[in-house]
C-alpha positions in Angstrom: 91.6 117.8 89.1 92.4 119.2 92.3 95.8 118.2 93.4 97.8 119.0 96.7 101.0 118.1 98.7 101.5 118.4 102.6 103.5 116.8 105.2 102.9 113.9 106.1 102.4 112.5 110.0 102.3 109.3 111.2 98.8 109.3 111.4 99.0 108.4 107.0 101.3 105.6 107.8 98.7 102.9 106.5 98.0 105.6 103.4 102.2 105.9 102.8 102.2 101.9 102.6 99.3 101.7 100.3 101.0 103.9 97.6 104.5 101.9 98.2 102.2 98.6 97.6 100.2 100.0 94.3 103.2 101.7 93.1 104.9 98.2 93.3 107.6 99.9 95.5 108.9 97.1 98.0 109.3 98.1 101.2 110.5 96.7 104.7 107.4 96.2 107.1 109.0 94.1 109.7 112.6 96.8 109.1 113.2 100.3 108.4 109.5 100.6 107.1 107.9 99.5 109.9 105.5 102.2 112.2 108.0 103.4 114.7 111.0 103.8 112.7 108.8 105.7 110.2 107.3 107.9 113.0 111.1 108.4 114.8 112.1 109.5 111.1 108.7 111.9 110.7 110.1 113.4 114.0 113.7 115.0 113.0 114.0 118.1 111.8 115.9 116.7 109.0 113.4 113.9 108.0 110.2 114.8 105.8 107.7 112.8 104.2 105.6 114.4 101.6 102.0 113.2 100.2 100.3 114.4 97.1 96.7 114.1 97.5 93.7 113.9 94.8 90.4 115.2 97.3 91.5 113.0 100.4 93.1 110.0 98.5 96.8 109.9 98.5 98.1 109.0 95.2 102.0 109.7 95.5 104.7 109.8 98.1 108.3 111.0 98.3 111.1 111.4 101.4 113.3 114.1 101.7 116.5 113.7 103.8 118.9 116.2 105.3 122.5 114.4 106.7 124.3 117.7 107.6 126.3 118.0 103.6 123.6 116.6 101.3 119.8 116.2 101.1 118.4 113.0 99.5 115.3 112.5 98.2 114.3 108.6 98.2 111.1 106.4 97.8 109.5 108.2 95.2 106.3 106.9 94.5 103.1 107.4 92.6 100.0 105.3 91.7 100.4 103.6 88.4 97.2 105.2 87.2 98.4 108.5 87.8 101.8 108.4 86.0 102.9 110.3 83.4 101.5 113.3 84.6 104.3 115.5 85.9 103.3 114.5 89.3 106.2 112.3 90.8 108.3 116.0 89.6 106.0 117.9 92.0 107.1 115.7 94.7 110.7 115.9 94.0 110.0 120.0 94.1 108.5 119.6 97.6 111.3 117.4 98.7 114.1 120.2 97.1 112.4 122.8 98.4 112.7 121.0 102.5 116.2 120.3 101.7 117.4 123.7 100.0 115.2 125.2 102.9 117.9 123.4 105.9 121.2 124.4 103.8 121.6 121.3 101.6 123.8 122.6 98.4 123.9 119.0 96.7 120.3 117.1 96.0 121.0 113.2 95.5 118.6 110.5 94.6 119.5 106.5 94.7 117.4 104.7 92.3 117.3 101.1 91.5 118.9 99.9 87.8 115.6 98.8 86.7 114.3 101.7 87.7 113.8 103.5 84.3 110.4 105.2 85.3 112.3 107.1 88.0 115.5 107.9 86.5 113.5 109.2 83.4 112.0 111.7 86.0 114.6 112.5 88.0 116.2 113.4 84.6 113.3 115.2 83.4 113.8 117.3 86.9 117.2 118.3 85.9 119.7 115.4 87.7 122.1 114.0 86.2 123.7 109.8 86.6 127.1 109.5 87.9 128.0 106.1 86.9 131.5 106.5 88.1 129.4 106.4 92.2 129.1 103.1 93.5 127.0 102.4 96.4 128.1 100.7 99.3 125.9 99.9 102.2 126.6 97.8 105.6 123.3 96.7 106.7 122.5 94.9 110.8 120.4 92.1 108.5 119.8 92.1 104.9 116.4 91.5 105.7 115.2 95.1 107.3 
């Protein structure tokens, strides 16, 4: 099979929610998920969204983030009926490569505790769990 990854634009917005959905990711429509935030984030230089494609249908999605120290990669996400083939790892390449490519020496990924999927690839990809890290977050509304 054919596979291929390319930037995404904000013209696969509807294609980037449908993976989330299927993939059972949950996302914030009506938040940070919603059209224009997307497209403001698609528009830094330090912002990319990644697709892998099968022909024309996206099957898999994955964000790469620059802050200026660290690049994160979040929002991982592939079609249930394409897992466990090595693909979710050729988006977190993609992503590595973006980051490494804008300085980034440290590659960070923040995955749920129930998770297990993606912290079994992120660990197949070579990162490693620092439980002694605990997130803190100060959100506007809880509900974005």
């Amino acid at each position: 099979m054919v596979r291929k990854i390319r930037r995404l634009t904000i013209d696969d917005y509807d294609s980037i929610i449908g993976v989330w959905s299927n993939a059972g990711l949950p996302y914030k429509p009506k938040g940070r998920d919603n059209r224009d935030n997307v497209a403001l984030e698609m528009q830094s230089p330090h912002s990319a969204f990644f697709g892998l494609f099968e022909k024309e249908r996206m099957i898999g999605v994955g964000i790469a983030n620059f802050d200026g120290r660290k690049g994160w990669i979040n929002r991982v996400a592939i079609d249930p009926d394409r897992r466990g083939l090595g693909l979710a790892g050729q988006l977190i390449t993609a992503c590595e490569e973006f980051l490494y490519q804008r300085g980034a020496k440290v590659i960070g990924a923040l995955i749920e505790d129930l998770n297990t999927p993606s912290m079994a690839c992120f660990s197949k990809a070579g990162y490693s769990c620092l439980r002694e890290i605990t997130y803190w977050s100060k959100r506007p509304s809880w509900n974005e």
